[in-house]
C-alpha positions, 0 to 999 in steps of 0.5 A: 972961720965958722964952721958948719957941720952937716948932719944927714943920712946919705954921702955926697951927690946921692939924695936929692934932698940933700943935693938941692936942700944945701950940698950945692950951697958948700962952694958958696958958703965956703967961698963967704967964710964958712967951713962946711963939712958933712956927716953921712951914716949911709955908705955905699954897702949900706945902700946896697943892702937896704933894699934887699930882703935878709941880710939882717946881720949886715944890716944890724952891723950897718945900725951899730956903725951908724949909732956910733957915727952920731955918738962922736957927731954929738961929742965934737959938735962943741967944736961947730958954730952951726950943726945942720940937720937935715931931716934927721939925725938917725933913723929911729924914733928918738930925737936923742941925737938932736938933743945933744946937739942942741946942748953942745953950744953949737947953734942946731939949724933943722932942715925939713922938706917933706911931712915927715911927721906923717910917716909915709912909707913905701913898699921898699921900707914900710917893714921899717915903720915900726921904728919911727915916730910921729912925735919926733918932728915936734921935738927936733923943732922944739930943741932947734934955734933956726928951722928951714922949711921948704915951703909955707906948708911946712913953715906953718906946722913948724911955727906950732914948735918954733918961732924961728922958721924961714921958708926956704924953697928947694932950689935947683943949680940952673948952671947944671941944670940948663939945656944943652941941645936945642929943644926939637920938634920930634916926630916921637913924642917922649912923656917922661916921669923922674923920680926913685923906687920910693916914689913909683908909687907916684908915678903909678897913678898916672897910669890911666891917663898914660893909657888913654894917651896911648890908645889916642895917639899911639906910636906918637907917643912913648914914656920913660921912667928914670929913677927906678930901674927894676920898673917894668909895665909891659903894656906902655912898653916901659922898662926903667931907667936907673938915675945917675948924676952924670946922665940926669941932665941929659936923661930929663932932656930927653923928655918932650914933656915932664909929668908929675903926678901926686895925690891931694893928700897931707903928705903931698902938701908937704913936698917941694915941687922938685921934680917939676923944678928938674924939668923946668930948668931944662925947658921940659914943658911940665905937666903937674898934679894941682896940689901943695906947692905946685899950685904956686909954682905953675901959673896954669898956661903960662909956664905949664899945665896943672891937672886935677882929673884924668880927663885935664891930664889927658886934655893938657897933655894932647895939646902939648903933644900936638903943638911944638910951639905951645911945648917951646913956649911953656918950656922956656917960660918954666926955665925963666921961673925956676931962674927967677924963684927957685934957683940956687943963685936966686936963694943963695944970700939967703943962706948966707944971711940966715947962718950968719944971724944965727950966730949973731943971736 
């Protein structure tokens, strides 16, 4: 049986990046011949503590554990067929862990689906950039013997350092993510946004259409954020909502409408199109940023709206908020594309194809 050792930051069902990227896949792999196992640095205590200013022992102590976890990773990778990376081994600038593994027999697969070479950072862990590098990217690709990317942006940088590169889309569990209750014509209409305190950012720039729409149709309308609880804007009446993975189906059915608002800049052409994906997959008419992947996911009035101004945003979502049928229609239509190009069960033997190429080489 072959096994497969997959290296990431975070534990099970905690980073949406590794839920949809290849944790989902574990039953399938698994039930084709494959042992999966995960290797995590970032426990619950971890967690809890990254955010927060001081605790700088802890934190040291925290380094210190995970630096050791990666040390005995790389000396039992000879015991794997397949080392799975995905985005990085450990959080530092060096790619020496990679290394390692590309030179313990195992096959090395590197998974990537944002531009990480950028460096983007967030008000949570800009005070941690000093530790990374730009170059680090480049090397992990270069020592790599299979790079997934997640979309043709990434492929095509990927492609400078490696041959081998498939696009694998970020993909979503449409037999977790589906509609459970009937979409309902509200009298209320709710525009929602889900993301995390790293991206809140994002959402942020929605605020000027967000107020338009207030101030046009008012009562009618209300917002919710999911993903970042200690989110507060006073003037749209919106407090936060934490994300668990028990309530998040039911959290993005509650939206009338699905908002994902970006910025056209390189980070951006790297992301996956996720969040639109959640909303899609339970019928949420989507109402998105046309940038990177996007504009390949949304066929603009078929399966939901792109915008580029203030003035699409507030044009799309006033005709979404004013016909149910339009909402209904461009819902279903999502859910059917998210089955069709961005499900798991669409993506799946793709999986098991590409390991099992790999170890034929």
């Amino acid at each position: 049986m072959p096994k497969i050792l997959f290296i990431a930051a975070h534990r099970p069902d905690r980073s949406p990046s590794q839920r949809y990227r290849f944790e989902q896949y574990f039953s399938f792999l698994e039930a084709n011949g494959y042992s999966c196992e995960l290797s995590y640095i970032i426990d619950e205590e971890a967690d809890a503590l990254f955010y927060k200013p001081g605790h700088l022992l802890k934190k040291a102590m925290i380094t210190l554990r995970s630096f050791r976890r990666r040390m005995a990773d790389v000396k039992r990778a000879a015991n794997y067929d397949i080392i799975f990376v995905q985005r990085e081994a450990f959080m530092t600038g060096s790619a020496y862990f990679e290394k390692g593994f590309s030179k313990s027999g195992a096959k090395m697969v590197f998974d990537f689906d944002d531009s990480i070479w950028l460096l983007d950072t967030s008000k949570a862990n800009k005070k941690w950039a000093w530790l990374k590098s730009e170059k680090k990217t480049g090397e992990i690709l270069r020592v790599s013997d299979l790079v997934f990317a997640g979309n043709s942006y990434l492929a095509e940088y990927a492609k400078k350092f490696n041959s081998n590169v498939k696009l694998v889309p970020t993909t979503i569990d449409t037999d977790k993510f589906r509609r459970i209750k009937p979409y309902a014509e509200n009298q209320r209409i709710c525009i929602g946004w889900s993301g995390s305190i790293t991206t809140i950012k994002h959402f942020e720039q929605a605020l000027p259409f967000l107020h338009t729409i207030k101030k046009k149709y008012g009562d009618q309308v209300y917002f919710k954020v999911m993903g970042d609880p200690t989110y507060l804007n006073e003037s749209l009446d919106i407090k936060g909502i934490p994300w668990s993975s028990d309530t998040e189906v039911s959290s993005l059915e509650s939206f009338d409408i699905g908002i994902m608002p970006l910025p056209d800049d390189e980070w951006v052409k790297g992301k996956c199109g996720l969040k639109g994906l959640s909303y899609m997959a339970v019928e949420v008419p989507t109402v998105m940023s046309a940038v990177g992947v996007n504009t390949q996911i949304i066929q603009d009035g078929l399966n939901g709206f792109l915008a580029k101004t203030n003035e699409d945003w507030v044009e799309k979502l006033s005709l979404l908020i004013e016909s149910f049928d339009l909402r209904k229609k461009l819902g279903a239509a999502g859910r059917n594309t998210v089955e069709n190009n961005y499900s798991t069960a669409s993506q799946k033997n793709n999986y098991l194809r590409h390991f099992n190429e790999i170890l034929k080489r």
